[in-house]
C-alpha positions as CSV (number, residue, x, y, z in Angstrom):
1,X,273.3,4.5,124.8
2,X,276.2,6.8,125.5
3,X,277.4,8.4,121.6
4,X,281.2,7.5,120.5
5,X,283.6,10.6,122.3
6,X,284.8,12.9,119.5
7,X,288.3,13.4,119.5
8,X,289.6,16.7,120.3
9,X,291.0,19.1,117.7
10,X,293.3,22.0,117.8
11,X,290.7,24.4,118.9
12,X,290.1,22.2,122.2
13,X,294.1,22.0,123.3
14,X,294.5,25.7,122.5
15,X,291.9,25.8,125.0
16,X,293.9,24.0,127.5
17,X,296.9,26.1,127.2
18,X,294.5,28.9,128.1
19,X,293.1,27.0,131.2
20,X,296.8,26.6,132.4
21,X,296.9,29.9,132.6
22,X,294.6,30.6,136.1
23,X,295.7,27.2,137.1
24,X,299.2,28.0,137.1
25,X,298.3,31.3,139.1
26,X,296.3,29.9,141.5
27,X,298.8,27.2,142.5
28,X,301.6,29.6,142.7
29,X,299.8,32.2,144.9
30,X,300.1,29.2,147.5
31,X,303.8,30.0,147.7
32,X,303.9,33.3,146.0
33,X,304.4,35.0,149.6
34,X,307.2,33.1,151.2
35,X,309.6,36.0,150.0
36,X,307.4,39.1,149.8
37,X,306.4,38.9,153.6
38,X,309.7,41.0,155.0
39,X,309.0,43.6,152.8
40,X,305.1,43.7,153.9
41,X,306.1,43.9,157.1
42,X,308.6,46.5,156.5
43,X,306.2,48.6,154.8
44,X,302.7,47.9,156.4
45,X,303.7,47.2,159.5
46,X,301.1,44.3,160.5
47,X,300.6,42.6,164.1
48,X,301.9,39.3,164.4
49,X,298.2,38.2,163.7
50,X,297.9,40.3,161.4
51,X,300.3,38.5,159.4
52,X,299.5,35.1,160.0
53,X,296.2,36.4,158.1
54,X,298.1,37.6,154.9
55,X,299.5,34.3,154.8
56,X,296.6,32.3,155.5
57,X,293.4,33.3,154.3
58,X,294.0,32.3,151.0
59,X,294.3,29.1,151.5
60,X,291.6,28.7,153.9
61,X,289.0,30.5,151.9
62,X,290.1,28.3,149.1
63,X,289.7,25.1,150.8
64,X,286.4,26.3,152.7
65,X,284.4,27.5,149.1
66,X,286.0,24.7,147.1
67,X,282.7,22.5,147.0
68,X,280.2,25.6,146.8
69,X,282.0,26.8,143.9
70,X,281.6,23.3,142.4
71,X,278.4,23.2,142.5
72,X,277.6,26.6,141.7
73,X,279.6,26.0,138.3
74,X,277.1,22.7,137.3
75,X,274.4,25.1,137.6
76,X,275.1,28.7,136.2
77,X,277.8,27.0,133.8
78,X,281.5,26.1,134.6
79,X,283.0,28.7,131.8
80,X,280.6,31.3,133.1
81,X,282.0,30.7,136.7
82,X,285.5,30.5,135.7
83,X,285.5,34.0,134.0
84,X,284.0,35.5,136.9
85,X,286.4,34.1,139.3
86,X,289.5,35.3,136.9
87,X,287.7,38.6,136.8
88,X,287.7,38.8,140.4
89,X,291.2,37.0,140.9
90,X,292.4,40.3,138.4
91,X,290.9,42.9,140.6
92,X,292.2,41.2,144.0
93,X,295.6,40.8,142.6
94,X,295.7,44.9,141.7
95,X,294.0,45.9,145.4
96,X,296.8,43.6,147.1
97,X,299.3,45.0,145.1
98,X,298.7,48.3,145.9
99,X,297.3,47.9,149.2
100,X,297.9,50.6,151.8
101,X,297.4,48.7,155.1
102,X,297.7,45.6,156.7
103,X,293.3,45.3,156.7
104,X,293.3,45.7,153.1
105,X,295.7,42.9,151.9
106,X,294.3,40.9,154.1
107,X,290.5,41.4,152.3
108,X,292.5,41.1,148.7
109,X,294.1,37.8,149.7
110,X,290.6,36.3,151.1
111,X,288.8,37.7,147.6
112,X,291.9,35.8,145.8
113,X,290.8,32.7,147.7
114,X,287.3,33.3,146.7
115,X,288.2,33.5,142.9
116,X,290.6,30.7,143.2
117,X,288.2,28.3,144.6
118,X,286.3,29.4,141.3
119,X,289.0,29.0,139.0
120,X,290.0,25.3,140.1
121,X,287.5,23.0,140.2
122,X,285.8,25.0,136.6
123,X,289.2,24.1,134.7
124,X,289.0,20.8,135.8
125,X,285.3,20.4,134.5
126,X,286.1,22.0,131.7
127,X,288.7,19.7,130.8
128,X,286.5,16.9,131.7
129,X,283.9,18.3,129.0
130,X,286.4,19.3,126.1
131,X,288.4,16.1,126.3
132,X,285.5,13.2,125.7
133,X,288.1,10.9,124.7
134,X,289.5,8.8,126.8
135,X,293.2,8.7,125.7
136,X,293.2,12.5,125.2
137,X,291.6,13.5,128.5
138,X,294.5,11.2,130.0
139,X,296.8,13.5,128.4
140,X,295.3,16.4,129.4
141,X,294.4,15.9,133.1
142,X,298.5,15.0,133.2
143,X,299.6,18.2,131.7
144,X,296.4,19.6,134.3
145,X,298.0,17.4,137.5
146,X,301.8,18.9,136.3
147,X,301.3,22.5,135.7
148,X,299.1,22.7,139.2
149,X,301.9,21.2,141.5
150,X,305.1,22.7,139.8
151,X,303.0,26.3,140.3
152,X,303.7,25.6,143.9
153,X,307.4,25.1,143.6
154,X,307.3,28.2,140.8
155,X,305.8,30.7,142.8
156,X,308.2,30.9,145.7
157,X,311.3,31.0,143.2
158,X,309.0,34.2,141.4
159,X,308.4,35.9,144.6
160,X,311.8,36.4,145.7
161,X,313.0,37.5,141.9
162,X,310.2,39.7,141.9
163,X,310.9,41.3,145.5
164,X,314.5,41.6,145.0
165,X,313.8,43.7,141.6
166,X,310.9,45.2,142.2
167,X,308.3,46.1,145.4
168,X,306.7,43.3,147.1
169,X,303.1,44.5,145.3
170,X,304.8,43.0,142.1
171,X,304.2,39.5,143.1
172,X,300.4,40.0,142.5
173,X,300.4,42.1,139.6
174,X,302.1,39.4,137.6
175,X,298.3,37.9,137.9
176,X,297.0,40.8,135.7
177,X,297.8,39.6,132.0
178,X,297.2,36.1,132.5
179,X,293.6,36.8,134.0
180,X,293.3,39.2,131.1
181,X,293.8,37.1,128.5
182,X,291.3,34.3,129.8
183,X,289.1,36.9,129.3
184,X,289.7,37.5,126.0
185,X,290.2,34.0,124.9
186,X,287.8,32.6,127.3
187,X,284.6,33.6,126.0
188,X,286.1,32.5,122.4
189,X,287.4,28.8,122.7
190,X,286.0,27.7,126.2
191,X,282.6,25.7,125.7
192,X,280.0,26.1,128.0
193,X,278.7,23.6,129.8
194,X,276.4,22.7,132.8
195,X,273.8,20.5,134.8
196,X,271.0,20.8,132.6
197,X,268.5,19.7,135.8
198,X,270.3,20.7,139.0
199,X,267.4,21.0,140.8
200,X,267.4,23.6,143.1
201,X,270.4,25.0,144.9
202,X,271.2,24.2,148.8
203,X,271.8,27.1,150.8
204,X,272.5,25.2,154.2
205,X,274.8,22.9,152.8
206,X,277.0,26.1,152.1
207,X,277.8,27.2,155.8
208,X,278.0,23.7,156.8
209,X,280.2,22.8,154.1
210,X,283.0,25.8,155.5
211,X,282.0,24.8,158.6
212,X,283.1,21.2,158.2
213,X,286.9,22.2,155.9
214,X,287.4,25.6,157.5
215,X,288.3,24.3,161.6
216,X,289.8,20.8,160.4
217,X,292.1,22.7,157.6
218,X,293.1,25.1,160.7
219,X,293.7,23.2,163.5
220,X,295.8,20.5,161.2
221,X,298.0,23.5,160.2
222,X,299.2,24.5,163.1
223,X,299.3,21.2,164.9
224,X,303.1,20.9,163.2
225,X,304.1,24.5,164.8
226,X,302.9,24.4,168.4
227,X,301.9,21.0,168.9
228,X,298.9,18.7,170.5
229,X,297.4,22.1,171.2
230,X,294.0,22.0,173.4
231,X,293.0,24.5,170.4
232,X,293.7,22.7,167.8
233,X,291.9,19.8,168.9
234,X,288.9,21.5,169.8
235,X,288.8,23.0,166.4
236,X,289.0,20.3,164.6
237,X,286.6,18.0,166.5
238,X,284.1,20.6,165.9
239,X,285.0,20.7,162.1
240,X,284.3,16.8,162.2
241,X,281.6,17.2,163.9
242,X,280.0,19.5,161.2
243,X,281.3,17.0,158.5
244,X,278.7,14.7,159.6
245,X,275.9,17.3,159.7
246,X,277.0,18.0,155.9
247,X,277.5,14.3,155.0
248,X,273.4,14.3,156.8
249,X,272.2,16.7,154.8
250,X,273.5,15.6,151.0
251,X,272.0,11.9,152.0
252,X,269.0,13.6,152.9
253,X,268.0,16.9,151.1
254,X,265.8,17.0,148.1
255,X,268.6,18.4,145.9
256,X,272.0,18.1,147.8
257,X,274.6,20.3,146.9
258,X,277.0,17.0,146.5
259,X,274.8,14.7,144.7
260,X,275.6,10.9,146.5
261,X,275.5,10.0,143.0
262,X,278.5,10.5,142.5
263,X,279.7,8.0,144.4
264,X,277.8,5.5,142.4
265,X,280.3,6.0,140.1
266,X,282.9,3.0,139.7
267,X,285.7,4.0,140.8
268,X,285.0,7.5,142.2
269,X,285.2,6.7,145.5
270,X,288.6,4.6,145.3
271,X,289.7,7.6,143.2
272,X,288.9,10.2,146.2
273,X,290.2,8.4,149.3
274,X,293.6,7.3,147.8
275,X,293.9,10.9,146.2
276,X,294.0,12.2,149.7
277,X,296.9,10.1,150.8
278,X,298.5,11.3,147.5
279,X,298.0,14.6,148.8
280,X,299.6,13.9,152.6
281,X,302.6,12.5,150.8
282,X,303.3,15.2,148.6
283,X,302.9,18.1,151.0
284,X,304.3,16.0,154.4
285,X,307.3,16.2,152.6
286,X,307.2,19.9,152.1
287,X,307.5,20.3,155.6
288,X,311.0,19.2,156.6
289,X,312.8,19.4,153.0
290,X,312.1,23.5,153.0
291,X,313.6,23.7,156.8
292,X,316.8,21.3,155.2
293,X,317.3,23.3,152.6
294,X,317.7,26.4,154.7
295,X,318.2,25.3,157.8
296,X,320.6,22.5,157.9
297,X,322.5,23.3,154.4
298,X,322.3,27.5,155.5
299,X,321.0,28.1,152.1
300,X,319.5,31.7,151.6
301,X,316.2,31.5,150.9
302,X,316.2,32.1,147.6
303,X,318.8,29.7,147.0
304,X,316.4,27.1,148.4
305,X,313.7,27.6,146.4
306,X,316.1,27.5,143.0
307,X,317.5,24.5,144.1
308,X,313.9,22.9,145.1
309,X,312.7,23.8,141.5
310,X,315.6,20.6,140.4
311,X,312.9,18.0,141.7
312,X,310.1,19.1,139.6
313,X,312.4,18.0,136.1
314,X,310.4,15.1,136.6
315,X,307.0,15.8,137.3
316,X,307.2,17.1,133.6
317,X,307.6,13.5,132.3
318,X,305.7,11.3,134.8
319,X,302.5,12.1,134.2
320,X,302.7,11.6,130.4
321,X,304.2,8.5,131.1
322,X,302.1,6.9,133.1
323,X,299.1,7.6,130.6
324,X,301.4,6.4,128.0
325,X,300.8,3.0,130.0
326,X,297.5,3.0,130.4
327,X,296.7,3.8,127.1
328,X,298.8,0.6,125.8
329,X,296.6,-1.7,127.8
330,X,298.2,-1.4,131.3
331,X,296.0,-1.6,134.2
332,X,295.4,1.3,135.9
333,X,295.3,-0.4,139.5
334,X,299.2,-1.2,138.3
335,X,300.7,2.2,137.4
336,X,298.6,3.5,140.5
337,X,300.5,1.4,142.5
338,X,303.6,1.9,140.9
339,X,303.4,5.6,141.7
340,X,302.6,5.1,145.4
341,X,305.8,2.7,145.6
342,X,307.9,5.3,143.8
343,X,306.7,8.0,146.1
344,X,307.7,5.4,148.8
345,X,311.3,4.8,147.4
346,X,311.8,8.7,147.6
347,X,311.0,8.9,151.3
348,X,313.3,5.6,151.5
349,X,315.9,7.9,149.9
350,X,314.7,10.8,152.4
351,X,315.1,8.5,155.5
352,X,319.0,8.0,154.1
353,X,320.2,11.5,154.5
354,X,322.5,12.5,156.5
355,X,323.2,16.9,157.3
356,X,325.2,17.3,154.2
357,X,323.2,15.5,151.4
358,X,322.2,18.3,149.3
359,X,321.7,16.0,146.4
360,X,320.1,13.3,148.1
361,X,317.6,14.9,149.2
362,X,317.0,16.9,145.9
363,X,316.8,13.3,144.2
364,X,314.4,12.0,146.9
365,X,312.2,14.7,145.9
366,X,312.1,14.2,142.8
367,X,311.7,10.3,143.2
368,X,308.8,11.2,145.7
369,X,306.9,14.2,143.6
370,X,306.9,12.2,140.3
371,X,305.4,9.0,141.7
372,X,302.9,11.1,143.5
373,X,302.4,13.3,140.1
374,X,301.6,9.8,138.4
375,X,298.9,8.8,141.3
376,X,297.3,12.5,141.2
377,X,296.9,12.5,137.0
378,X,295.7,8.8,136.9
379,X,292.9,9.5,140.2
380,X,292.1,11.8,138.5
381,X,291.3,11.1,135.1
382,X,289.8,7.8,137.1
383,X,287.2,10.1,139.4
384,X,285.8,12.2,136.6
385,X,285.7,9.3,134.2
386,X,283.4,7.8,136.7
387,X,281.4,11.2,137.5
388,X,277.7,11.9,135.7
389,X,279.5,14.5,132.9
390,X,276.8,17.0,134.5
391,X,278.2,16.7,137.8
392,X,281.8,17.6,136.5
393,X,282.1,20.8,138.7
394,X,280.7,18.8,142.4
395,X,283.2,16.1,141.3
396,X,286.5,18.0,140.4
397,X,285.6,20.2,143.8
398,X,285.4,17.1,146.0
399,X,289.2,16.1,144.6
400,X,290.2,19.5,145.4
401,X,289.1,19.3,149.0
402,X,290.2,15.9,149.7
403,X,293.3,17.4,148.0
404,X,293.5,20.1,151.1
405,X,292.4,17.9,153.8
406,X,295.3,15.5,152.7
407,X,298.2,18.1,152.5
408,X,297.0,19.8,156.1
409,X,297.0,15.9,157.6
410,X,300.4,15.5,156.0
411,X,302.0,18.5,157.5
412,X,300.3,17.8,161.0
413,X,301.2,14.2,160.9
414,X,305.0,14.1,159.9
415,X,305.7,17.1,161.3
416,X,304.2,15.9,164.8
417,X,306.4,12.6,164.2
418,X,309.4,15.2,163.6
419,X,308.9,17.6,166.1
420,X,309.0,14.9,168.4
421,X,312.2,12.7,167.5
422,X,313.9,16.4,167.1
423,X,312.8,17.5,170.9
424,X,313.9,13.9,172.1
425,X,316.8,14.0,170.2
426,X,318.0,17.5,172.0
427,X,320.5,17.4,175.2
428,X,317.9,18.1,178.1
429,X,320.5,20.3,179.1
430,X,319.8,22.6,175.7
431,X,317.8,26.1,176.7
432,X,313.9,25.2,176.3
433,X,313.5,27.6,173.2
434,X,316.1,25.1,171.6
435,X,314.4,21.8,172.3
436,X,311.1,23.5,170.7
437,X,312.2,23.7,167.4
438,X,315.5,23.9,165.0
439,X,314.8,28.3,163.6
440,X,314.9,28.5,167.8
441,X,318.1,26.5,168.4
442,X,319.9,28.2,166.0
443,X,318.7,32.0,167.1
444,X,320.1,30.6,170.9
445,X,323.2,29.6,169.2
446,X,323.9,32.6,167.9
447,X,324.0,34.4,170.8
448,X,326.6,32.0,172.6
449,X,330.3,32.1,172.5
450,X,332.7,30.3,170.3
451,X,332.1,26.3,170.3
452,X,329.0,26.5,172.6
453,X,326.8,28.2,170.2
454,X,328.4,25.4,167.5
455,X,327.8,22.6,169.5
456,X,324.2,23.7,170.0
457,X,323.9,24.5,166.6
458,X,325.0,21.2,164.9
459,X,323.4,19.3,167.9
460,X,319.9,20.7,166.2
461,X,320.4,20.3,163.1
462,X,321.1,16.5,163.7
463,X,318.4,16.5,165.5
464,X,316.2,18.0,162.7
465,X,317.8,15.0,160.5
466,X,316.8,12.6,162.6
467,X,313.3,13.4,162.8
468,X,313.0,14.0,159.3
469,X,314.4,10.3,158.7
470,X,312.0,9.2,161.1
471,X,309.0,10.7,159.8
472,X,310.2,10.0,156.0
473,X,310.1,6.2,156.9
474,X,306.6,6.7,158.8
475,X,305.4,8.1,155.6
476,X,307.2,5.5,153.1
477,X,305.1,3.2,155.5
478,X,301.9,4.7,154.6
479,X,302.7,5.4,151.2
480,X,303.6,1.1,150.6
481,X,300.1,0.7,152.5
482,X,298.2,2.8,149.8
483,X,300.0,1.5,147.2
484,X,298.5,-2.2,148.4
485,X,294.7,-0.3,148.6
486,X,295.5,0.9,144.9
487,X,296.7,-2.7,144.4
488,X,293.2,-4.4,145.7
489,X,291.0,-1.3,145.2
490,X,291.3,-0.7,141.3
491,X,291.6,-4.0,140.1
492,X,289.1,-5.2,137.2
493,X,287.9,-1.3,137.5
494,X,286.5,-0.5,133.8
495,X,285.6,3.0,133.6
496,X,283.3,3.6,130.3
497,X,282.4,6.9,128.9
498,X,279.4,8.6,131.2
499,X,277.0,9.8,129.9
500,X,274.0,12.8,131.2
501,X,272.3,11.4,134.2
502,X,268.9,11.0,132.5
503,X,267.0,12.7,135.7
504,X,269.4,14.4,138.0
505,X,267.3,15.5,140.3
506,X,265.5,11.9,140.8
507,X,269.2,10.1,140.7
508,X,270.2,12.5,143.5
509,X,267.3,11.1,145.7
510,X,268.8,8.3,147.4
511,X,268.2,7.1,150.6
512,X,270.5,6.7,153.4
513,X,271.5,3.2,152.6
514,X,271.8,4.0,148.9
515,X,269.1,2.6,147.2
516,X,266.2,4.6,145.1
């Protein structure tokens, strides 16, 4: 029988304000960039590859070791994992801030990706383990789901205080006493905890695993930028491709490095697949409302990323709500579904601007980020309810991934929709770097005279409006689709406490179909 779940004291949320530590961190070095890369530039002088790389390789290697680092935490123990990640997420941050050449940063950001795929999916399984009752592990997955997607919005406002202060190398070392005191603190009110029969570790599923995240992440980031690109495609057939090698190999191996049962778990899979179109709402968005900001309104950049912090006033309160709800007795399937229509509503709101509506969009994405805040805390708590306790770190990893996969299918899916109602929207007899994309028209406009280079100018920027209405109602589309899934797919779903897979090793045995 599984034992009553203790409530959790003042030792356990202590705890959790230390975990938002690395999580806040991790999220913001997403963004943290955006402002610092002129002065790189300036002062390491990188190749136009070479700064793609700075950029990029965080994220990638983050995506790519998400579900290794997973499952190394259920096995050598998830507090264990998560100190050596912020241990090597402190030494990155000082060798990229004082990083001589364009070679080095780029190594410090890829070992920053490396300890923040660590970091991630061990607070997560942490939290899952601390917080063993159900109304308080609501609670604290929100404050988790919060604190992770206003880093985002956080880090690009810090980066451009920092730069305009300080050097560039400042935006890293602000990692330093954060990491430092999880290291303190860490050893003294994290628990440990772990898979106490993992069975033995899967080497092959490691490569495959990159393989499969690493070419599909790529080639749906860039699709936005350059288009339908032979590329592209190619890159991310072959990463799908090597997704079904991996899925092959966890349905098959004797100890899989995701265990399929996990997805035994009522509710998990639900959880997962509408967690992902969470995810291609939320970052889709990002897409065109960053290019507004500055593009359309001719806000600085900093400006833009002070005024973008408005929206995330209410991702503070959402997520509280909606566990508020759920805790009263309201169904989960309906605050679920509540969220995806709010998140709907605010790409209605999105689809109604115009190229002076500051505060409509602002308000859209606030609408939009706290229904989707609502749908990530409540999937969440939902997923690793459902999840084998043991398997905490595989489960939390998986969210994480389908967490990347979604945001990369956003940004290549709206911004595909947009690129294209923008270039169809342009005069054919615009110059072709015009009709590629809005930063282009405007550089041509600048170099023409008088009301030439204005017509050209507002001509794009109406025509960036109209594709982001366009994709903003393709998305409210999707987003009212989901909400019906969340409508038919959660129903009657009673998730009760889950208790240590008995034999871990033999539960992870399945066959193809399933069945022991």
């Amino acid at each position: 029988m599984t034992p009553n779940p203790t409530r959790a004291g003042r030792r356990e949320w202590t705890a959790l304000t230390v975990l938002m530590l690395p999580l806040l961190l991790v999220s913001m070095d997403v963004s943290v960039l955006y402002f610092a890369i002129p002065e790189i530039s300036a002062d390491l002088d990188p190749t136009g590859t070479q700064q793609l790389w700075i950029f990029d390789i965080y994220g990638f290697v983050l995506a790519g070791l998400l579900m290794t680092m997973g499952a190394v935490g259920d096995r050598i123990g998830r507090r264990r994992l998560l100190l050596l990640g912020a241990a090597a997420f402190g030494a990155a941050s000082l060798l990229a801030a004082y990083a001589h050449t364009a070679e080095t940063l780029i190594a410090a950001r890829a070992v920053l990706g490396i300890g923040g795929a660590t970091l991630m999916p061990s607070t997560m399984a942490l939290v899952r383990t601390m917080f063993t009752d159900p109304s308080q592990r609501a609670k604290a997955i929100g404050l988790w789901s919060g604190v992770m997607t206003a880093g985002i919005a956080l880090g690009s406002v810090m980066s451009g205080v920092l730069v305009e202060h300080f050097w560039w190398g400042s935006v890293f070392l602000v990692n330093l006493p954060a990491m430092a005191l999880l290291l303190i603190l860490g050893p003294l009110l994290l628990p440990e905890s772990r898979n106490p029969s993992p069975g033995r570790f899967d080497l092959l599923s490691v490569p495959l695993s990159m393989a499969a995240v690493l070419p599909v992440v790529y080639g749906l980031k860039e699709l936005p930028s350059e288009g339908w690109n032979v590329r592209y495609v190619v890159s991310i057939t072959v990463g799908l491709l090597f997704a079904a090698l991996f899925v092959h190999r966890q349905r098959t191996a004797a100890s899989p490095m995701i265990a399929p049962v996990l997805f035994r778990g009522h509710g998990f899979t639900p959880a997962l697949v509408l967690n992902t179109l969470s995810a291609f709402g939320m970052m889709g968005s990002a897409y065109f409302t960053t290019q507004y900001l500055q593009s359309v309104l001719g806000k600085s950049a900093l400006e833009a990323a002070l005024w973008s912090l408005l929206p995330s006033v209410l991702i503070g309160v959402a997520a509280p709500v909606a566990a508020q709800l759920v805790q009263r007795g309201m169904e989960r399937a309906y605050v679920v579904t509540a969220g995806f229509g709010t998140a709907a509503a605010g790409y209605g709101l999105l689809a109604l601007s115009g190229t002076d509506s500051l505060w409509l969009v602002l308000a859209a994405c606030g609408v939009l980020a706290a229904g989707i805040v609502v749908v990530m805390s409540q999937l969440t708590d939902l997923a690793l309810s459902s999840a084998p306790v043991e398997r905490a770190g595989s489960a939390s990893s998986l969210l994480e991934t389908g967490t990347e996969f979604g945001g990369a299918l956003g940004m290549a899916a709206l911004g595909s929709i947009g690129t294209a109602l923008y270039r169809h929207g342009m005069p054919s007899s615009a110059p072709e770097p015009a009709r590629e994309t809005l930063g282009g028209a405007l550089a041509v406009a600048a170099e023409l005279p008088g009301r030439a280079g204005d017509a050209l100018a507002l001509a794009a920027r109406e025509a960036f409006t109209d594709g982001m209405r366009g994709a903003s109602i393709a998305a409210a589309l999707l987003l009212v689709g989901a909400a019906g899934l969340a409508a038919l797919g959660l129903r009657h779903i009673r998730v009760r406490p889950q208790a240590p897979t008995e034999n871990a090793e033999q539960a992870d045995r399945l066959s193809p179909s399933g069945v022991r």
